[in-house]
N, C-alpha and C positions, 0 to 999 in steps of 0.2 A: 385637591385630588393629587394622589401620588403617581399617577401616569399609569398603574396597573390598574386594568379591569377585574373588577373585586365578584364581578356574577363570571368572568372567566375561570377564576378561579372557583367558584362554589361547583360550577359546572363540570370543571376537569378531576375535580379532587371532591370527595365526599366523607373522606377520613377511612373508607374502606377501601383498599385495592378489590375491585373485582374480573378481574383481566378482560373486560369486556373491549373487543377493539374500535366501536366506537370513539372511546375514551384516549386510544391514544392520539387522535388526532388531536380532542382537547389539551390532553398532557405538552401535545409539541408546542402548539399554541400557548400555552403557559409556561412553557421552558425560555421559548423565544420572547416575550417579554418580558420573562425576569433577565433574560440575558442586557437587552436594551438598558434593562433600567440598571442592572448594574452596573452597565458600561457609562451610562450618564450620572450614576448616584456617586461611583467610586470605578474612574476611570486607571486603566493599569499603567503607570507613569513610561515613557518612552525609555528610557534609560534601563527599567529593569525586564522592557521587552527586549531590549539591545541584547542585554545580560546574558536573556532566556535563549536565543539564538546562537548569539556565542560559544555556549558552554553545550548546547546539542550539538553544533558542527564539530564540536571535539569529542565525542562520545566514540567516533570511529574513528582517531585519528591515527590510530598504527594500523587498520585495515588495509589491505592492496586493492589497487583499482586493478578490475579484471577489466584488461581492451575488446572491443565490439571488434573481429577480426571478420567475422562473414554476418550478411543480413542481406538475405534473401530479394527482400524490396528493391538493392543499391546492384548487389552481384551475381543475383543470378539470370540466367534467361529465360526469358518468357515461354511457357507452354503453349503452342495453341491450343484455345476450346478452353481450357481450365480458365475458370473466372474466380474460384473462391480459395484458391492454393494458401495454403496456410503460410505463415512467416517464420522463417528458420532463423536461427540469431547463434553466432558462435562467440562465446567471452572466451578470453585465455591470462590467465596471471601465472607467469614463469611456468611450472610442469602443470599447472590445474586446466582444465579445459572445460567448458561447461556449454554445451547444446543444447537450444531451447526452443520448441515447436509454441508458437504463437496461432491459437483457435479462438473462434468463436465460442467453444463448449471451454476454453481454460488455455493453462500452459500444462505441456508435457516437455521432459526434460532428463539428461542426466550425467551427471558429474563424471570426469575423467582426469585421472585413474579413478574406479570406483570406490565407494565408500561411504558410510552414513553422514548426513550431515543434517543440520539444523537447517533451513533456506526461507527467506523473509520476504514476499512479494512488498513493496515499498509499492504506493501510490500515491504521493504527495501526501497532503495536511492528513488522508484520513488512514485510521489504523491499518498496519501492515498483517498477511495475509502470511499466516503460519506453516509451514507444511515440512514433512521429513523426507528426507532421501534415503534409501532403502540398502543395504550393504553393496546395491550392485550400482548406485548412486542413481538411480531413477523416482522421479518425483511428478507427482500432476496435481493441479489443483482444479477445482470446479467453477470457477469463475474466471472471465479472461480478465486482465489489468485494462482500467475505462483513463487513458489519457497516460500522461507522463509514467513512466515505471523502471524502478533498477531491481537486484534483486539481493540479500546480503545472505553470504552464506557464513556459517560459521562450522567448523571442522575441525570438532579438537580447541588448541587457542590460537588458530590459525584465522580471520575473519576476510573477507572477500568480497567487498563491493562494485557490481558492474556498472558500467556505464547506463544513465536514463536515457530513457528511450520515450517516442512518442508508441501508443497502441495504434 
């Protein structure tokens, strides 16, 4: 036996997609043991994981780190009564200024001076979280960042990464 479950496989796959969402829970179930076995069948040598980290930490290497100047949590004063105050965060790289409200319903945000930009919610290992700034450099997204998070802005060939944060 090759360590995959061969009726997992007939179970999740039928040769038909039929979007049924039962199915995707088999599909996950058979993604994650093909993943096992190909990590046991044909593991990724250490050296070219090295590689692989490497050469992403340079992806942004002429980027500016924007500094975390205000964050609400550390500098500002408590309100009485208010339990659910949302979290303010101010980054600042040389003339750029970017203000960013921290919700439960997402981030709201907007760039200073204003201006269109490109902006990247980063949240560690899983894909980053696209969204545009608007000429008047205001941006929201619909989901809040779950755990560590910076944000990369690009504006023009100007690129902007701020400091991670926990949510």
């Amino acid at each position: 036996m090759n360590g995959i479950d061969d009726d997992a496989f007939d179970d999740a796959y039928d040769g038909e997609p039929n979007g049924d969402d039962s199915d995707d829970g088999a599909m996950g179930l058979l993604e994650e043991e093909l993943r096992r076995a190909a990590a046991v069948l044909d593991p990724l040598p250490p050296g070219l994981l090295q590689i692989a980290v490497d050469a992403y930490a340079l992806h942004d290497l002429d980027a500016r780190v924007a500094e975390l100047t205000f964050d609400s949590l550390v500098d500002a004063l408590p309100v009485r009564g208010v339990t659910d105050a949302p979290r303010m965060l101010t980054f600042t790289a040389g003339e750029v200024t970017l203000d960013v409200e921290v919700t439960a319903d997402g981030l709201l945000g907007q760039l200073l001076p204003p201006g269109a930009a490109d902006i990247e919610v980063l949240n560690g290992p899983q894909p980053g979280t696209q969204v545009r700034a608007d000429d008047m450099g205001r941006f929201t997204t619909d989901t809040p960042p779950s755990g560590p998070f910076a944000l990369r802005l690009r504006t023009g060939s100007d690129v902007i990464i701020t400091e991670w944060l926990r949510a």
